[in-house]
C-alpha positions as CSV (number, residue, x, y, z in Angstrom):
1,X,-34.5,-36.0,34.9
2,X,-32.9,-33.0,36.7
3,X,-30.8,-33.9,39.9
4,X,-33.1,-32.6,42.2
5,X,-36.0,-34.9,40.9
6,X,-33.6,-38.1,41.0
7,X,-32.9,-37.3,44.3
8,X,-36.8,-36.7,45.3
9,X,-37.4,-40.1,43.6
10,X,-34.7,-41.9,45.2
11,X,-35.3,-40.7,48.5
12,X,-38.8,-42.0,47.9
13,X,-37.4,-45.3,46.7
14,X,-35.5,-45.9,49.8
15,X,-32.2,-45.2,48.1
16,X,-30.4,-42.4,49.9
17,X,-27.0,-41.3,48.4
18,X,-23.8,-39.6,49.9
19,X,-23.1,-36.2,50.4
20,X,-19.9,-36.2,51.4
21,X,-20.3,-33.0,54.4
22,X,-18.7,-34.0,57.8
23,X,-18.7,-32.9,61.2
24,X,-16.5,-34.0,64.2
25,X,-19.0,-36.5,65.0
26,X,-18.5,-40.5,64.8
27,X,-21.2,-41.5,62.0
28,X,-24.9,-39.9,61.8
29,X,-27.3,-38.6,59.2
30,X,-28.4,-34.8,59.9
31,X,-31.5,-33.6,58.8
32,X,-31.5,-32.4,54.5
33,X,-33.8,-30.2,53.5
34,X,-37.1,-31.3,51.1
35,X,-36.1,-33.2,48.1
36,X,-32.4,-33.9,49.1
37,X,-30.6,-37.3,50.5
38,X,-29.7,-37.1,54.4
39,X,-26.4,-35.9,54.8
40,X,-23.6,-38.6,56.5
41,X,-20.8,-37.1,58.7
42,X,-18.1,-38.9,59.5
43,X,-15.2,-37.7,61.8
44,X,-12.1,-36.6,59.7
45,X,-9.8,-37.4,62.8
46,X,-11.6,-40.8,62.7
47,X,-10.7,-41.4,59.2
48,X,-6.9,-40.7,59.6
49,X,-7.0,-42.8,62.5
50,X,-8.7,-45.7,60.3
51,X,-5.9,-44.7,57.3
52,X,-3.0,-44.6,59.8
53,X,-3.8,-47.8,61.8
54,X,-3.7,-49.6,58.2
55,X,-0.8,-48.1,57.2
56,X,0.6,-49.5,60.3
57,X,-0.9,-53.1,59.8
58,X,0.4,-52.9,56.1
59,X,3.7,-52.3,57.9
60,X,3.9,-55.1,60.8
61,X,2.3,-57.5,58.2
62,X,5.4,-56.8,55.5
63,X,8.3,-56.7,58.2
64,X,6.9,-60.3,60.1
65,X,6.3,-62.1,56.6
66,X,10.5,-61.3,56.1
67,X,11.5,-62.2,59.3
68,X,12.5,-58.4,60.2
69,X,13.4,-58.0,64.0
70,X,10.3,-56.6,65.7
71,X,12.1,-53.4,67.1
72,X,10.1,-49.8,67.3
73,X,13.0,-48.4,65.7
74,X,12.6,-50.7,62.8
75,X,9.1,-50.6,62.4
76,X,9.3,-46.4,62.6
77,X,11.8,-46.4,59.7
78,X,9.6,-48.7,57.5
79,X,6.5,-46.8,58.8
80,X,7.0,-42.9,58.6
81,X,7.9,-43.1,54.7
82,X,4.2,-44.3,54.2
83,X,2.6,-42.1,56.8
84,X,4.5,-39.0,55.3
85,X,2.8,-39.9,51.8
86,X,-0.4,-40.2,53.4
87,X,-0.1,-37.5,55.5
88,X,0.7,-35.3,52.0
89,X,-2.4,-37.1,50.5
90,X,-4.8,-35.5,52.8
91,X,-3.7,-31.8,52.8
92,X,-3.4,-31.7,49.2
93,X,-6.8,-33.5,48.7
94,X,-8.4,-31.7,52.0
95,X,-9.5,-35.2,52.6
96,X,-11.6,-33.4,56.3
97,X,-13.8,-32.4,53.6
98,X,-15.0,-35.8,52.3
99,X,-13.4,-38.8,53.9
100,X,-14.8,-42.0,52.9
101,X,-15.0,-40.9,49.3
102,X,-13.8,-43.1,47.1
103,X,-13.2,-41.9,43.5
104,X,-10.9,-38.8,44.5
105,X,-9.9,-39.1,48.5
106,X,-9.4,-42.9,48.7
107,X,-7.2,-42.9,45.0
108,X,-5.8,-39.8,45.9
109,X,-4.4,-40.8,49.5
110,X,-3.3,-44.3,47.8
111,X,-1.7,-42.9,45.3
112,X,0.4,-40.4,47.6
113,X,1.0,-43.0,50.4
114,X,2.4,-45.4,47.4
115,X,4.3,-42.9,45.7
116,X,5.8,-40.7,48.2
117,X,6.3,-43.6,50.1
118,X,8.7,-45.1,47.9
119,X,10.7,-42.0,47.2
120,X,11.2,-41.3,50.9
121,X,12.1,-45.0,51.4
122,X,14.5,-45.1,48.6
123,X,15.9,-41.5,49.5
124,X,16.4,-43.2,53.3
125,X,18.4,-46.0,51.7
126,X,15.9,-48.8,51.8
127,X,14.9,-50.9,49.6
128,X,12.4,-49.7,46.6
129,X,12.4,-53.1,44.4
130,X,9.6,-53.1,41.9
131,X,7.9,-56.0,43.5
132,X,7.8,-53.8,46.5
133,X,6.1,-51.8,44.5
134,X,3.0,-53.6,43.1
135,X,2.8,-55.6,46.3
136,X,2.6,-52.1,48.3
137,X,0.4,-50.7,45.5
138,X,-1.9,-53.9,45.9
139,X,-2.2,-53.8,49.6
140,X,-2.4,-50.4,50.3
141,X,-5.4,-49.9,47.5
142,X,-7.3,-52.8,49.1
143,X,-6.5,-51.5,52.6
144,X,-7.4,-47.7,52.0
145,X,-10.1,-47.9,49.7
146,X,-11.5,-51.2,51.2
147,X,-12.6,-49.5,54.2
148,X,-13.9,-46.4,52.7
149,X,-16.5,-48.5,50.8
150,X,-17.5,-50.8,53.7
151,X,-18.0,-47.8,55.8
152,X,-19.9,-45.8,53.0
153,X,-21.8,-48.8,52.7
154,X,-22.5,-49.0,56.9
155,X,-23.2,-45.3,56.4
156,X,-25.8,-45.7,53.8
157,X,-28.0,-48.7,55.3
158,X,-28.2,-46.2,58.6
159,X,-29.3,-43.2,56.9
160,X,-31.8,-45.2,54.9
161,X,-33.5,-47.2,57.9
162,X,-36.6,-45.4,58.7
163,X,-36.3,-43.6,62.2
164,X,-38.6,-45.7,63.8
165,X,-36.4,-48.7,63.7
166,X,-33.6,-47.1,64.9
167,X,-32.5,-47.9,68.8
């Protein structure tokens, strides 16, 4: 079956896939032409808000559970190490592109928010112990790729609702 016929039969089936093409708008299907899945767009600027704001919850979540004074300054030195890594996952990966892909963006920002993030924190003089490590790794995959498949998931339901239903 040749890619344009599985996509003819899934849109016929009800099952409409992900394209991965964005604008700067929140969430919506666009119109595809014949024989193609809708297209979702999601806002880039959205989605490094979303990867930020966890990044930040990762942070407040480590620094209460050791008792860590709840300064700004504190949190910023525990946060920017992190944020730099993810910041370095989405240019290399030109994450604007696709998001709330999973297999390349969402392993590709973890990986560079994990990795980065230590060296920068162990470069700063804080503390990189290997059960850091696996917790951060852990947390931050659950975080950053979590949310990627609940929204691709949100995403997918709308697009495949008939119009009619919609409000």
């Amino acid at each position: 079956m040749t890619g344009v016929a599985a996509l003819q039969l899934s849109h016929r089936l009800g099952r409409v896939g992900y394209s991965g093409r964005m604008t700067f708008a929140a969430a919506q299907p666009s119109e595809s032409p014949r024989g193609t899945a809708p297209v979702i767009r999601i806002s880039p600027i959205l989605a490094a808000a979303i990867d930020l704001l966890l990044i930040a919850v990762f942070v407040l979540i480590g620094r209460g559970s050791h008792a860590e004074a709840g300064t700004a300054s504190g949190f910023l030195a525990t946060l920017w190490p992190f944020a730099a890594g993810a910041l370095l996952g989405w240019l290399l990966g030109r994450v604007w592109r696709h998001p709330v892909q999973i297999r390349f963006t969402g392993l590709l920002i973890v990986g560079c928010t994990v990795v980065l993030g230590m060296l920068l924190r162990g470069l700063s003089g804080q503390l990189v112990a290997p059960a850091f490590i696996a917790v951060t790794t852990v947390v931050l995959s659950i975080f950053l790729l979590g949310w990627r498949a609940i929204a691709r998931s949100i995403l997918r339901r709308r697009v495949s609702r008939p119009r009619s239903s919609r409000a």
